[in-house]
Structures are given as structure tokens and as C-alpha cells.
N, CA, C and O of each residue as an XYZ file, in Angstrom:
528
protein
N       0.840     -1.190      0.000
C       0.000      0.000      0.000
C       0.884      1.252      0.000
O       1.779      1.476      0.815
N       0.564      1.939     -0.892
C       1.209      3.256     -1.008
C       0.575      4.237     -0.076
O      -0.654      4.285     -0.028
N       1.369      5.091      0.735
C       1.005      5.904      2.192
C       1.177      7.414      1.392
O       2.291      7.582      0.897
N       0.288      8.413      1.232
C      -0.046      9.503      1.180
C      -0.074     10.384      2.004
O       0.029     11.568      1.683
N      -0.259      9.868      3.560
C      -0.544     10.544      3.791
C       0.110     12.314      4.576
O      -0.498     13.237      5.119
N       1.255     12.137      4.329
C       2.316     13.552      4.592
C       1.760     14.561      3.651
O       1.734     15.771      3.878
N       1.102     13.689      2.054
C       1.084     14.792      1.206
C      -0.416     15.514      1.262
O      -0.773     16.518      0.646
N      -1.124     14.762      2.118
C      -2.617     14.717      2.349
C      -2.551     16.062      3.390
O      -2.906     17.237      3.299
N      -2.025     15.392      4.224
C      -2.047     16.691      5.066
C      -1.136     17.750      4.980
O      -1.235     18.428      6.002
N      -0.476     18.097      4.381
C       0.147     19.403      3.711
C      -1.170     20.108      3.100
O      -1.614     21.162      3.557
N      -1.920     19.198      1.687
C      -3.098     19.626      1.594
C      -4.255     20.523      1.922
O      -4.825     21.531      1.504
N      -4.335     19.232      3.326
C      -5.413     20.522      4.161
C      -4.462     21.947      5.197
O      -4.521     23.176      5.230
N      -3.742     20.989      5.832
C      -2.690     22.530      6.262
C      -2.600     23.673      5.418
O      -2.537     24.842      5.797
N      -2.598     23.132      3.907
C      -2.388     24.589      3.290
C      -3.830     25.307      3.065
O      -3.863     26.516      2.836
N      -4.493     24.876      3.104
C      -5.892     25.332      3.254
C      -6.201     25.708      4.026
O      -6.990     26.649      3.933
N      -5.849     25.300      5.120
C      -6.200     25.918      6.261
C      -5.784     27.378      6.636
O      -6.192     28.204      7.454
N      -4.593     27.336      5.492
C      -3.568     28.762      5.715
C      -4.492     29.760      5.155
O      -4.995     30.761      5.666
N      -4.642     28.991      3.396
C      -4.982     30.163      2.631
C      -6.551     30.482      3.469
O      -6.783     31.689      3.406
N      -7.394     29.896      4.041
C      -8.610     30.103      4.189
C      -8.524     30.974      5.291
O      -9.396     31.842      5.327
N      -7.542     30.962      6.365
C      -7.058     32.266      7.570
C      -6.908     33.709      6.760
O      -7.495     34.759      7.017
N      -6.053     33.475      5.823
C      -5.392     34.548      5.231
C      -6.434     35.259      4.083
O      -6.247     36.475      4.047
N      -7.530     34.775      3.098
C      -8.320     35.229      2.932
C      -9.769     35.697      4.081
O     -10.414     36.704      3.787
N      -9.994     35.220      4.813
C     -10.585     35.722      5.581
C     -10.127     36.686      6.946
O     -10.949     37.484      7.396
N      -9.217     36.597      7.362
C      -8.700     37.256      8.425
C      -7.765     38.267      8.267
O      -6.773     37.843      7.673
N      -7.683     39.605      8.608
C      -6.310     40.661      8.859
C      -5.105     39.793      9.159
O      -5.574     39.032     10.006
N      -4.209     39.541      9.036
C      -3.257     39.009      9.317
C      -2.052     39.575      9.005
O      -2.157     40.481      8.179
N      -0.420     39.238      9.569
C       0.442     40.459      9.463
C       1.512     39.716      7.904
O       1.247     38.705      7.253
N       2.342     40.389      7.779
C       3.327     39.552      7.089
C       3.927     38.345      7.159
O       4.189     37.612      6.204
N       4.226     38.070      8.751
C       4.631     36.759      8.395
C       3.668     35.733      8.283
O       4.109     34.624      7.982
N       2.427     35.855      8.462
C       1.611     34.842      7.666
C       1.420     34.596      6.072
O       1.098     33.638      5.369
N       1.724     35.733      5.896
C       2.296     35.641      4.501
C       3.365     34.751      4.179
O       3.192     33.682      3.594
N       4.542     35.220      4.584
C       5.635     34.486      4.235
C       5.618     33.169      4.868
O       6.687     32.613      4.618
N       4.875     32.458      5.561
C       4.791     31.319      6.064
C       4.104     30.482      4.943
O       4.535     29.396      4.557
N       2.748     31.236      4.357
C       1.952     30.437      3.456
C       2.421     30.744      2.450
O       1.902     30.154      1.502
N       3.622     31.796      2.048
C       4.130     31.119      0.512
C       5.490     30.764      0.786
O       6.340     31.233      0.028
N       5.984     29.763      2.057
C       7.224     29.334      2.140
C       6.816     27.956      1.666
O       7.683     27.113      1.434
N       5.237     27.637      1.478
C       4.857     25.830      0.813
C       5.109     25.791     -0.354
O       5.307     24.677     -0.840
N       5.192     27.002     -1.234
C       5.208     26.855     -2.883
C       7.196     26.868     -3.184
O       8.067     27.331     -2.448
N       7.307     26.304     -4.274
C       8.381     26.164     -4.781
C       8.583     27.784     -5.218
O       7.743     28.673     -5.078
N       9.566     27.877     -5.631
C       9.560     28.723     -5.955
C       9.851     28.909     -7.776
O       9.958     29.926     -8.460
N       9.903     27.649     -8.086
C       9.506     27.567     -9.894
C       8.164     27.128     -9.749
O       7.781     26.419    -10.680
N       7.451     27.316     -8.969
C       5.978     27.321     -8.596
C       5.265     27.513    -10.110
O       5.535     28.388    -10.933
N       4.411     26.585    -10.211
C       3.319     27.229    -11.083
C       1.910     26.428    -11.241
O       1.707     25.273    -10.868
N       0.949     27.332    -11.899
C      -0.392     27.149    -11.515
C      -1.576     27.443    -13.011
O      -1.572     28.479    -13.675
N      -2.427     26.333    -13.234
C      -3.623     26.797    -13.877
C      -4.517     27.118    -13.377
O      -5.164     26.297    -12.727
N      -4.942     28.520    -13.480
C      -6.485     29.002    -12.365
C      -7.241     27.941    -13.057
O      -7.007     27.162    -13.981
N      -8.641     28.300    -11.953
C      -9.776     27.597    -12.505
C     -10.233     28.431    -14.153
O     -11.045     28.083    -15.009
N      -9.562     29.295    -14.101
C     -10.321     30.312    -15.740
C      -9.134     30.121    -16.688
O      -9.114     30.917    -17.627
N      -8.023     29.121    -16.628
C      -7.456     29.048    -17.878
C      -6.035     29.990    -17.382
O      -5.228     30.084    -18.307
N      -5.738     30.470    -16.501
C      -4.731     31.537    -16.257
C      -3.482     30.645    -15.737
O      -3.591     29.609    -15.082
N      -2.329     31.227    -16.138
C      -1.025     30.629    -15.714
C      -0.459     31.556    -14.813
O      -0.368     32.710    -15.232
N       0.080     31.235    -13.280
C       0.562     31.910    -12.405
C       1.832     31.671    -12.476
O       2.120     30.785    -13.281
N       2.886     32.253    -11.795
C       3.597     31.874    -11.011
C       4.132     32.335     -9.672
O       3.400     33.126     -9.078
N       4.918     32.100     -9.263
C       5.108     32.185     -7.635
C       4.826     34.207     -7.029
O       4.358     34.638     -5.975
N       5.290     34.853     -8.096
C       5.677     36.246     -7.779
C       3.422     36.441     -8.384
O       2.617     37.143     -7.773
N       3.227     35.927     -9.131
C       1.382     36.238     -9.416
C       0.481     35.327     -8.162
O      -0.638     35.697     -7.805
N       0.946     34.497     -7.769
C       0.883     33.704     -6.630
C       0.375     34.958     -5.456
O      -0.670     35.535     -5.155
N       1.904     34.960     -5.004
C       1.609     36.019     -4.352
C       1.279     37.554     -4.151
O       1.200     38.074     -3.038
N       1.086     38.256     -5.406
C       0.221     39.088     -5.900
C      -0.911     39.178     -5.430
O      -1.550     40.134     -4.991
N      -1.258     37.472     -5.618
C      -2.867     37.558     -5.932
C      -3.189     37.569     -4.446
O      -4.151     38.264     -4.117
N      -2.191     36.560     -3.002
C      -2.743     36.540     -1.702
C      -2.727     37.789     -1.329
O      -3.591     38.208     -0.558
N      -1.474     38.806     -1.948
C      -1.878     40.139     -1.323
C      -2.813     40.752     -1.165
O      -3.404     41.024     -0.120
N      -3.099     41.120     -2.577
C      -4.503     41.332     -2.949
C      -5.855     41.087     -2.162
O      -6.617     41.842     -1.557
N      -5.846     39.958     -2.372
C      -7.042     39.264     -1.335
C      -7.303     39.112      0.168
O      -8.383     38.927      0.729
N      -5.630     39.273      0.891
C      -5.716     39.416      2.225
C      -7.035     39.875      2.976
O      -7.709     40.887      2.785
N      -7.173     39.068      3.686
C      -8.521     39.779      4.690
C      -9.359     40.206      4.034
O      -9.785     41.177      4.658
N     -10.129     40.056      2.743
C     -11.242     40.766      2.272
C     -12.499     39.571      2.162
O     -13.665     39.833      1.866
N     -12.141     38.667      2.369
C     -13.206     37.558      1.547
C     -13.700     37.002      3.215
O     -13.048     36.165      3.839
N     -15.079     37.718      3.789
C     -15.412     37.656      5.027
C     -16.105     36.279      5.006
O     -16.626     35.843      3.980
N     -16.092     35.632      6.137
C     -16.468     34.225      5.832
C     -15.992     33.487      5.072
O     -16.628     32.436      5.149
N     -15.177     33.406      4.315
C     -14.546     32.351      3.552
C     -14.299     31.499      4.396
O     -14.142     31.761      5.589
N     -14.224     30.266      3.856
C     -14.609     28.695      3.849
C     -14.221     27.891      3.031
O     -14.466     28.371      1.924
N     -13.815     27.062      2.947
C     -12.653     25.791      2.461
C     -13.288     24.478      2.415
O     -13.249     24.056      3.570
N     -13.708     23.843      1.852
C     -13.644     22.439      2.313
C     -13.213     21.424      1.478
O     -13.823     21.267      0.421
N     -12.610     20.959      1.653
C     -11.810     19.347      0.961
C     -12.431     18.115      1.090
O     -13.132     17.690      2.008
N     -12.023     17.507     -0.126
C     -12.671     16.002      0.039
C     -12.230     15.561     -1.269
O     -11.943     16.125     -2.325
N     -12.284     14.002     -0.726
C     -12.107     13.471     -2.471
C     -10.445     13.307     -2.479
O      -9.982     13.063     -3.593
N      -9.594     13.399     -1.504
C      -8.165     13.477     -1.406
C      -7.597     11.702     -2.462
O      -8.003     10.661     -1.946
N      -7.149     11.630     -3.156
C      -6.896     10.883     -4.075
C      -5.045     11.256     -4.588
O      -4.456     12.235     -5.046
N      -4.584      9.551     -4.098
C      -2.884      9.816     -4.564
C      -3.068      9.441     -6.002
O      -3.925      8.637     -6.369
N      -2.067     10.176     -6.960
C      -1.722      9.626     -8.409
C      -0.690      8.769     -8.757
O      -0.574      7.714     -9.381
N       0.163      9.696     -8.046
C       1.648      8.996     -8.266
C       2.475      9.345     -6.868
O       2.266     10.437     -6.339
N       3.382      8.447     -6.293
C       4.418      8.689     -5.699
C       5.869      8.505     -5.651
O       5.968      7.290     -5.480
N       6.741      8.857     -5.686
C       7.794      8.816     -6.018
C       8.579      9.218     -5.180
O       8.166      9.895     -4.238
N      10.013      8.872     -5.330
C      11.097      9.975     -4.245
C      11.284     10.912     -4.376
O      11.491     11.624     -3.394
N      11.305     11.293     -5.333
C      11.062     13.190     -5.592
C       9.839     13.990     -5.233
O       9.854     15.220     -5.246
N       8.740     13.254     -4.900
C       7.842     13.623     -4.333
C       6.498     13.141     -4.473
O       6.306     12.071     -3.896
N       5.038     13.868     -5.370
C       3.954     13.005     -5.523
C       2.969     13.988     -6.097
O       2.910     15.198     -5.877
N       2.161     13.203     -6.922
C       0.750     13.828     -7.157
C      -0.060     13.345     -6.766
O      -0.188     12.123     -6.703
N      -1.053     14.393     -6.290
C      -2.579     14.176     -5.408
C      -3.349     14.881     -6.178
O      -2.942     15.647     -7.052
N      -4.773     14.614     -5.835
C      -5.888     15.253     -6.518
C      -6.965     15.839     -5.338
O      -6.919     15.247     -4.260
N      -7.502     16.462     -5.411
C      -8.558     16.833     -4.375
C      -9.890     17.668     -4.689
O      -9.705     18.651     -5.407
N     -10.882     17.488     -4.368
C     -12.064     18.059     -4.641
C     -11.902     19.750     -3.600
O     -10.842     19.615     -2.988
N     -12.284     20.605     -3.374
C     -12.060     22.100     -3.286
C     -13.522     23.093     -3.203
O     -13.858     23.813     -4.144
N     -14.296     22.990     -1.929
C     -15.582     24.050     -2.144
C     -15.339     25.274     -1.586
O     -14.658     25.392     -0.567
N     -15.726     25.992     -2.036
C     -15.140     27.707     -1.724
C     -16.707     28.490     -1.699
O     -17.378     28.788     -2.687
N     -17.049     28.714     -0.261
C     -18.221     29.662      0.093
C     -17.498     30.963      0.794
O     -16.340     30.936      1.209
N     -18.200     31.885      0.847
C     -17.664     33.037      1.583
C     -19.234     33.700      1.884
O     -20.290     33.328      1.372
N     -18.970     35.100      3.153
C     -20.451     36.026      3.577
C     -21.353     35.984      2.502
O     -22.572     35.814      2.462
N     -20.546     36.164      1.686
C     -21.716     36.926      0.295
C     -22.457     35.740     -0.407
O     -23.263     35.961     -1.311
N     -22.216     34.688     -0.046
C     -23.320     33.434     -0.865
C     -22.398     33.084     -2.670
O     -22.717     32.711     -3.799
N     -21.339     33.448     -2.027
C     -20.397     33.346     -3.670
C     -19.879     31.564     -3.430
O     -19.374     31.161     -2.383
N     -20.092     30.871     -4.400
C     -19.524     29.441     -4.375
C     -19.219     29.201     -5.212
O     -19.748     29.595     -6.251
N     -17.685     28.030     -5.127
C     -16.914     27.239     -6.158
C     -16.693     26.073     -5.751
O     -16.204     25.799     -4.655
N     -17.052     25.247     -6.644
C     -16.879     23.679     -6.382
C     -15.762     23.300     -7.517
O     -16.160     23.384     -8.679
N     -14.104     22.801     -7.262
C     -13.412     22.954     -8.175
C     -12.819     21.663     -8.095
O     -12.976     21.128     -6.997
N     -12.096     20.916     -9.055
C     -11.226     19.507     -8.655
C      -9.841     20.392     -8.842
O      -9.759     21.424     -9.508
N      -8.821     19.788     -8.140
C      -7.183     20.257     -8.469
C      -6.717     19.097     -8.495
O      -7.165     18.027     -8.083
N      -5.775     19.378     -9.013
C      -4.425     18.537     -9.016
C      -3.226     19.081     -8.293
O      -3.554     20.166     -7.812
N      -2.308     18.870     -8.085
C      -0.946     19.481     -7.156
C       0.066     18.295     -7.578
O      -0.118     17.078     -7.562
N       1.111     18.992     -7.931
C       2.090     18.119     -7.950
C       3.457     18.575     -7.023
O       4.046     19.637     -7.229
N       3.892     17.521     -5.889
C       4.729     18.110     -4.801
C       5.901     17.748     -5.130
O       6.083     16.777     -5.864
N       6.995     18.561     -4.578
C       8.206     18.453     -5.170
C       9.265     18.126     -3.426
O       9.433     19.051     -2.632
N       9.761     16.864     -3.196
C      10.074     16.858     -2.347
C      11.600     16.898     -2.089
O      12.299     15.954     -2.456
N      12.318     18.361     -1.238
C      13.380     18.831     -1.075
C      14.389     17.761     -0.776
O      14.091     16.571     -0.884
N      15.376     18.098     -0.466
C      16.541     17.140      0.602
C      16.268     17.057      1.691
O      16.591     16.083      2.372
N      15.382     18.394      2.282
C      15.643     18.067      3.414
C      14.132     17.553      3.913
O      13.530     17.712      4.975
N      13.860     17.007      2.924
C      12.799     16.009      3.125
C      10.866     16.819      3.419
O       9.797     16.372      3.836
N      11.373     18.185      2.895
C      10.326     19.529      3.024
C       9.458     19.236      1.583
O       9.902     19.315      0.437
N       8.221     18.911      1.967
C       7.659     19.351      0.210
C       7.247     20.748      0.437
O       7.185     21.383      1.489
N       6.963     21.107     -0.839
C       6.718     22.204     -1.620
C       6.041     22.144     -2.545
O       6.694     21.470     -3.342
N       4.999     22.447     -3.059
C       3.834     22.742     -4.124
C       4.539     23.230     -5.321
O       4.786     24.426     -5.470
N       4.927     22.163     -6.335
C       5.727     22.590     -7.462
C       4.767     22.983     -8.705
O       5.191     23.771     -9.551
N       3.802     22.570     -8.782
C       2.484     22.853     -9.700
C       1.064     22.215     -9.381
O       0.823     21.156     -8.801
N       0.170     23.173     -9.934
C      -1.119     23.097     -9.174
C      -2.224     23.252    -10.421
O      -2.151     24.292    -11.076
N      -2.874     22.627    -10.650
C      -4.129     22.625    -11.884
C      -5.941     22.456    -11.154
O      -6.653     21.605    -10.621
N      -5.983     23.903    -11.592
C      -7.310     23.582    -10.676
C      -8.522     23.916    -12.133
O      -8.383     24.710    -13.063
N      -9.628     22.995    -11.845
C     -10.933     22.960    -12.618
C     -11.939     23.621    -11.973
O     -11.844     23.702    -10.748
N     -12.816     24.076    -12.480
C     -14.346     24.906    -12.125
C     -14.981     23.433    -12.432
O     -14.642     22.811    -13.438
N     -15.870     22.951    -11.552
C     -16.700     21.512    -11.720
C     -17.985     22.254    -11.180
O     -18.097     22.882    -10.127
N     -19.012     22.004    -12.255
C     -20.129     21.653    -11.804
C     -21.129     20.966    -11.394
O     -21.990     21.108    -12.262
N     -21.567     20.226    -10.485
C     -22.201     18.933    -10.195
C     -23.654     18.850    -10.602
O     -24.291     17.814    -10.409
């Protein structure tokens, strides 16, 4: 049996970050804590077709800091693809509510890139708009 689960819970840990950090005032180093998970050849397909990378990454948490009241996170559907010594791909289902009655139900992908010193890092991330 192949064991996931380090990369599982990085997963929700990081969710847990971004969902503080869009909803809550928070100072800089929560910042630099929640983008010390991304690689830094980081990169990303929004759900709309858009290519990020690490410096639009964090653009975009700036941006958004503390504005999205009630935001809400929820995961499910956590699914390994591949694992390897360099690290692993997972898949995960992604619902996004906030105050205002705004919702996204999205699937991602993540592919982790695991350091020497045995640290993953979010080396690329593909997220879908799903409608059920």
C-alpha cells in the first residue's frame, strides 16, 4: 500500500492557511509562512485558464488578504496519483463559500516536489471549475 498521507495533510494545512489569510487581517509573516509551501519555480492553472507563477501567486494573496469575510474551504475526495522519491501527485475536490453566498466547487491537481531536506513544496497546481 502506497502511504499519502504527509502529502494529504500538507493539503489541508495549506488550506487551512490560505482560508485564515483570505478571511482574516493578518500580518506579514503569515504571509511568508503560506508562501514558504510553494516552490519557488511554482506554477499554476487558475480555474479560468490563467497561468501563475510564484511572484502572481503572491500578488494575488496580497490582494485578497482579509477581504473575503467568511470564507470557507472544504476538501474532500483526497486521491494519490503517483508517488515517487522526488515527491507526488494528489488530486482533491475544493468548495469555496464566503459572507456573500459566492460558491466554487473545483477539482485540483498538485504536484509536490520533495526537497533534501525532506520539506515538500507545491511545485504545480491545476485547478478545474466543476459543476455537479
Amino acid at each position: 500500500m502506497t502511504d499519502y498521507t504527509d502529502y494529504f495533510d500538507e493539503v489541508i494545512q495549506a488550506h487551512v492557511a490560505i482560508e485564515q489569510w483570505f478571511a482574516e487581517e493578518q500580518d506579514e509573516a503569515a504571509l511568508d509562512s503560506l508562501l514558504a509551501r510553494f516552490s519557488p519555480r511554482f506554477s499554476m492553472v487558475s480555474p479560468l485558464g490563467r497561468l501563475l507563477d510564484l511572484e502572481a501567486l503572491s500578488a494575488l494573496f496580497r490582494m485578497a488578504g482579509g477581504k473575503k469575510t467568511g470564507f470557507k474551504i472544504e476538501l474532500s475526495e483526497l486521491c494519490g496519483i503517483a508517488l515517487h522519491k522526488l515527491g507526488a501527485t494528489v488530486s482533491y475536490r475544493e468548495q469555496q463559500t464566503d459572507a456573500t453566498g459566492l460558491n466554487s466547487d473545483r477539482r485540483s491537481t498538485v504536484v509536490f516536489e520533495k526537497l533534501e531536506s525532506g520539506r515538500m513544496v507545491w511545485r504545480h497546481l491545476q485547478e478545474t471549475l466543476w459543476s455537479s
